[in-house]
C-alpha positions as YAML, in Angstrom:
chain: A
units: angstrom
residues:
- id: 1
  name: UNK
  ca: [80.97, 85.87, 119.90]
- id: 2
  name: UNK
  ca: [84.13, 86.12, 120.74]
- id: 3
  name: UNK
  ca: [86.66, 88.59, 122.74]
- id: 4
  name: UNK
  ca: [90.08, 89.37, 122.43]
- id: 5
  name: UNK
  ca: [92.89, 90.72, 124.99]
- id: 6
  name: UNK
  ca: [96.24, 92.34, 123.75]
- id: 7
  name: UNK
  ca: [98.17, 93.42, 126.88]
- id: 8
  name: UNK
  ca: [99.24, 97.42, 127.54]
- id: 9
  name: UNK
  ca: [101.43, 98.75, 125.91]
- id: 10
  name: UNK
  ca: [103.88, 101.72, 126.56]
- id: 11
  name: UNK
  ca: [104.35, 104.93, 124.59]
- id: 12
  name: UNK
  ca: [107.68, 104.28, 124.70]
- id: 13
  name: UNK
  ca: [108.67, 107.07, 127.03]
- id: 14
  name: UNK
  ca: [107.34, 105.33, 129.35]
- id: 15
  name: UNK
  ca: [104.89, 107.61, 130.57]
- id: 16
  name: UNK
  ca: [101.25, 106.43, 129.23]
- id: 17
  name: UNK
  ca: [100.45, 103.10, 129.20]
- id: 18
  name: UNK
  ca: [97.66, 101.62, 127.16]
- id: 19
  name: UNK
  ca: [95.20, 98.59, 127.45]
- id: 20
  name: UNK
  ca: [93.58, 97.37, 124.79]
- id: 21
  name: UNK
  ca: [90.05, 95.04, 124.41]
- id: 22
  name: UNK
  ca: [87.87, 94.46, 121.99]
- id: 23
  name: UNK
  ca: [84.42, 92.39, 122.05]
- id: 24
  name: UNK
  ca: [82.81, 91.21, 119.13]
- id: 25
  name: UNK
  ca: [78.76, 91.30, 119.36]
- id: 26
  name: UNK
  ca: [75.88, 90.07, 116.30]
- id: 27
  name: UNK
  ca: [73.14, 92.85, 116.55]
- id: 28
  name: UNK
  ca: [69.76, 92.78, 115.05]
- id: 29
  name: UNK
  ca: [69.04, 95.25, 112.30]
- id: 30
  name: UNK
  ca: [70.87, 97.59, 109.49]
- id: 31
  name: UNK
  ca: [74.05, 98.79, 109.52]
- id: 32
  name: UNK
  ca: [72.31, 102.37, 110.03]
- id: 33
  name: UNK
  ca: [70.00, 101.83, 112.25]
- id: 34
  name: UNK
  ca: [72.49, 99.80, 114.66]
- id: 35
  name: UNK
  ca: [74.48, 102.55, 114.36]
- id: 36
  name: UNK
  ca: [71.90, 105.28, 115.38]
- id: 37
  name: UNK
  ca: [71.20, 103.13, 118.25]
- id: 38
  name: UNK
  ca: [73.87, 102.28, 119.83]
- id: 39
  name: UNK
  ca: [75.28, 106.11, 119.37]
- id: 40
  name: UNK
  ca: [72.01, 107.02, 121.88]
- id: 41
  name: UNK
  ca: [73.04, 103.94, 123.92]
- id: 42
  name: UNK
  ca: [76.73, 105.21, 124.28]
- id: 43
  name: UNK
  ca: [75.11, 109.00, 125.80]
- id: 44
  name: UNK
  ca: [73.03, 107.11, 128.24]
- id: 45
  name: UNK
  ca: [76.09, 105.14, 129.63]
- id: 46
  name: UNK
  ca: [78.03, 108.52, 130.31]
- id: 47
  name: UNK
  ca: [80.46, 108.77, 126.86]
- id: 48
  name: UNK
  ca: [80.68, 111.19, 124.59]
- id: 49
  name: UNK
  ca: [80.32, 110.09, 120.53]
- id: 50
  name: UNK
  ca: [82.95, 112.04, 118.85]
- id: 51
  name: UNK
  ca: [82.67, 110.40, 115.61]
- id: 52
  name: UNK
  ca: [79.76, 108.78, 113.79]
- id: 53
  name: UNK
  ca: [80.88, 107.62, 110.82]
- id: 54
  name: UNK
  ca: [82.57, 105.63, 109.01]
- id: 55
  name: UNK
  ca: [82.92, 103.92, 112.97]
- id: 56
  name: UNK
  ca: [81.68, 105.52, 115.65]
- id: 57
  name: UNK
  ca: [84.24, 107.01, 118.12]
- id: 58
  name: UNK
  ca: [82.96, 107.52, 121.86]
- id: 59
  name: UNK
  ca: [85.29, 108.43, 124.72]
- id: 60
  name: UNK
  ca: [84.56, 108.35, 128.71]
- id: 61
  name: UNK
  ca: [86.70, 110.86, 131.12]
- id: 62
  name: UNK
  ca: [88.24, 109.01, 134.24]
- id: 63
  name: UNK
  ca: [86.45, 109.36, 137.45]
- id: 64
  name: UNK
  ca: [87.78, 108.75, 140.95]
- id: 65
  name: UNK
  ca: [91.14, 107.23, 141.25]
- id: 66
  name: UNK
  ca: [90.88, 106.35, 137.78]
- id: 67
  name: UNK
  ca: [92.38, 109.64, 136.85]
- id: 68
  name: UNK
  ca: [95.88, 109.27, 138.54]
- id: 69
  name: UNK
  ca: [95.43, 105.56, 137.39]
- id: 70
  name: UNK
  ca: [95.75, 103.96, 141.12]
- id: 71
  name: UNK
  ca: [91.77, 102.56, 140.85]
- id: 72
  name: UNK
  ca: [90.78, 99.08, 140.94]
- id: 73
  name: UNK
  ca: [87.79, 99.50, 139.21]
- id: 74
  name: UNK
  ca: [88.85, 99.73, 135.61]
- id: 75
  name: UNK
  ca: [85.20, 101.52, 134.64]
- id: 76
  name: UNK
  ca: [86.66, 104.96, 136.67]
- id: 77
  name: UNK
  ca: [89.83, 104.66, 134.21]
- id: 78
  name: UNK
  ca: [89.69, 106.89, 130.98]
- id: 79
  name: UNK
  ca: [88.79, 104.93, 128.06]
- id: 80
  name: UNK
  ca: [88.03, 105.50, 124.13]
- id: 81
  name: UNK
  ca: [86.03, 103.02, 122.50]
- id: 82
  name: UNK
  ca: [85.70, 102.59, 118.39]
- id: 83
  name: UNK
  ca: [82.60, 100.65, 116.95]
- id: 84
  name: UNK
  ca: [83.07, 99.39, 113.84]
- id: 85
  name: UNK
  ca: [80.14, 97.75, 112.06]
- id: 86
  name: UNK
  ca: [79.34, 95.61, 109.32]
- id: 87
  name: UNK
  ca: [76.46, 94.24, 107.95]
- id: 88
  name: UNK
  ca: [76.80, 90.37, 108.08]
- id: 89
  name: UNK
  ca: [73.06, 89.67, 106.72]
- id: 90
  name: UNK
  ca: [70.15, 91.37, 105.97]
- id: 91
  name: UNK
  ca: [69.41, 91.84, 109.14]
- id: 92
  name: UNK
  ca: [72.16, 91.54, 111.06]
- id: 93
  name: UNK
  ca: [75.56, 93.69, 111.92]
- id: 94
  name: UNK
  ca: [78.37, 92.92, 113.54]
- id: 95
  name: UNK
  ca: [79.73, 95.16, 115.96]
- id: 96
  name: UNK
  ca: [83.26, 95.38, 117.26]
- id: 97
  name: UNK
  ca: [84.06, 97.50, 120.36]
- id: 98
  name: UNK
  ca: [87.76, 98.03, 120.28]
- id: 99
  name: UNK
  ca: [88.32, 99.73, 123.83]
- id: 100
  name: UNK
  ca: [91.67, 101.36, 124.24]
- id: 101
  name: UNK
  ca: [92.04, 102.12, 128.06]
- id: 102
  name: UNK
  ca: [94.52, 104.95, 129.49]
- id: 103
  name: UNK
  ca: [96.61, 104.37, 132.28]
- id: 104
  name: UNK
  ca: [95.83, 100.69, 132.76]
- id: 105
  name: UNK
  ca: [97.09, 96.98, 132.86]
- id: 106
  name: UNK
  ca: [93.80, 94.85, 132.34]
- id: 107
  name: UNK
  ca: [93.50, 91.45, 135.05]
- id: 108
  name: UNK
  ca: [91.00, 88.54, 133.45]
- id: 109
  name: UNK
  ca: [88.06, 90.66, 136.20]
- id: 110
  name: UNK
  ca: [88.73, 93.66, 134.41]
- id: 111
  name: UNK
  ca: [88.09, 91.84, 130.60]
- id: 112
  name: UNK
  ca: [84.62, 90.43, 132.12]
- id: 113
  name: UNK
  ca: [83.77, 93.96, 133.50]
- id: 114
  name: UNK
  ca: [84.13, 95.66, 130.22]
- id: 115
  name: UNK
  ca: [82.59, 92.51, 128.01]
- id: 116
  name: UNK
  ca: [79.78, 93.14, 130.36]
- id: 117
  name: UNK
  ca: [79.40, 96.70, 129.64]
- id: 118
  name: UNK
  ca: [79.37, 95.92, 126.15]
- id: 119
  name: UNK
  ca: [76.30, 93.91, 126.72]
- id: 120
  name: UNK
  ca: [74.85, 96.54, 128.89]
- id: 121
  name: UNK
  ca: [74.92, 99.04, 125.80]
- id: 122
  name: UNK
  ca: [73.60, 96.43, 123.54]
- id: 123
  name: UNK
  ca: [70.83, 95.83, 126.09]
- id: 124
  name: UNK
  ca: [70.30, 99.79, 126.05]
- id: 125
  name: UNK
  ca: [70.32, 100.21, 121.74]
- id: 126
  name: UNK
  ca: [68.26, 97.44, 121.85]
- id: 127
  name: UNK
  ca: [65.45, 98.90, 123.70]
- id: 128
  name: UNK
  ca: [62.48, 101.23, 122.00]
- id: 129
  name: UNK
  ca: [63.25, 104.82, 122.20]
- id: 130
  name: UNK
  ca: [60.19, 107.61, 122.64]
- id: 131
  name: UNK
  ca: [61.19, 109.95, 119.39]
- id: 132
  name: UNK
  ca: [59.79, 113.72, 118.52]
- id: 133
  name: UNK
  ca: [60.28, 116.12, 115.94]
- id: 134
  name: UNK
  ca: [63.18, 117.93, 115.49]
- id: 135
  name: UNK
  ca: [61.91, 121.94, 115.83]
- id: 136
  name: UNK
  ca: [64.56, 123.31, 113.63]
- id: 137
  name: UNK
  ca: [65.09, 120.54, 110.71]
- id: 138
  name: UNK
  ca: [62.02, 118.24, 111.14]
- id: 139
  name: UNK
  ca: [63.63, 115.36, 111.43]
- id: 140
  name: UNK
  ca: [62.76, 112.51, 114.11]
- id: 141
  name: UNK
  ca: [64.68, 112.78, 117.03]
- id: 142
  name: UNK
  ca: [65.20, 110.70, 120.22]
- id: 143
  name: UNK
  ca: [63.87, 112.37, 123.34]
- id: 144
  name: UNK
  ca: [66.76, 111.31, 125.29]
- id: 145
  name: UNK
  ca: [69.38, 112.93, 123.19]
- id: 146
  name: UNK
  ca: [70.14, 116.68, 123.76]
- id: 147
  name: UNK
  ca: [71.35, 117.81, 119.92]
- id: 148
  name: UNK
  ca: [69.49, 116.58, 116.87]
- id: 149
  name: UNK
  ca: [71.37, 114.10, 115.21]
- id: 150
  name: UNK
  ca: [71.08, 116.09, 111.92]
- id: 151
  name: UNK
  ca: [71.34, 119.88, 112.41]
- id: 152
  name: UNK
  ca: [72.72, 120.27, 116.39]
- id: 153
  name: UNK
  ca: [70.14, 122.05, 117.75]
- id: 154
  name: UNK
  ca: [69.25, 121.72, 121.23]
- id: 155
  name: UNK
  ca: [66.36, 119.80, 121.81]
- id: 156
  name: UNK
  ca: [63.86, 120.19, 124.66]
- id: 157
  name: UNK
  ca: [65.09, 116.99, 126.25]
- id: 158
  name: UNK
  ca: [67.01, 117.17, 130.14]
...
């Protein structure tokens, strides 16, 4: 599918500038269960889902130099990326990652780097989960995640 690059943009004080890059992706399965996998997917690559629905919302601190914005590895800058889905077939969703990158201008390297990490999730949500019982609610749970999905409660998992 395709990608798309808008250049940064300023806040227009001139203090926080803004990338913006969003990859388009086909994904096997529901709308649901896309969504419930790619929200465990988004944990195991280091971001934090702050929204589930109706798109899920994820965001990733800066690391490194990416925090006073003078990296060159745009995966250490701060970034907030939206997933919106929609089902396309019966068994098929399409996912767009819209990533919206703090402090930084984005080189043609930097679109690849991300478009890749968008695969590398995909490659993640795609992959079989082990699953248990949720002590509290009794719903199934990954083993990977720390909260159940439906009531918050811890879960045994590191």
């Amino acid at each position: 599918m395709g990608a798309e690059f808008i250049p940064a943009m300023s806040d227009g004080g001139g203090n926080a500038v803004i990338a913006e890059y969003d990859v388009t992706r086909l994904i096997g399965g529901d709308v649901e269960t896309v969504r419930a996998r790619l929200e465990e997917a988004l944990e195991q690559m280091g971001f934090r889902v702050i929204n589930e629905t109706p798109v899920i919302q994820a965001k990733r601190n800066a690391t490194g130099m990416g925090a006073s914005g003078l990296s060159s590895d745009i995966l250490e800058f701060q970034r907030t990326l939206t997933v919106n889905l929609k089902q396309t077939s019966h068994n098929t969703t399409r996912a767009t990652f819209d990533y919206r990158i703090k402090n930084a201008i984005l080189a043609k390297s930097d679109r690849q780097i991300l478009t890749r990490e968008v695969d590398a999730i995909i490659a993640i949500a795609a992959t079989r989960f082990s699953s248990s019982i949720c002590s509290s609610c009794g719903s199934e749970i990954n083993t990977r995640t720390r909260f159940c999905r439906q009531c918050g409660a811890p879960t045994s998992a590191p």
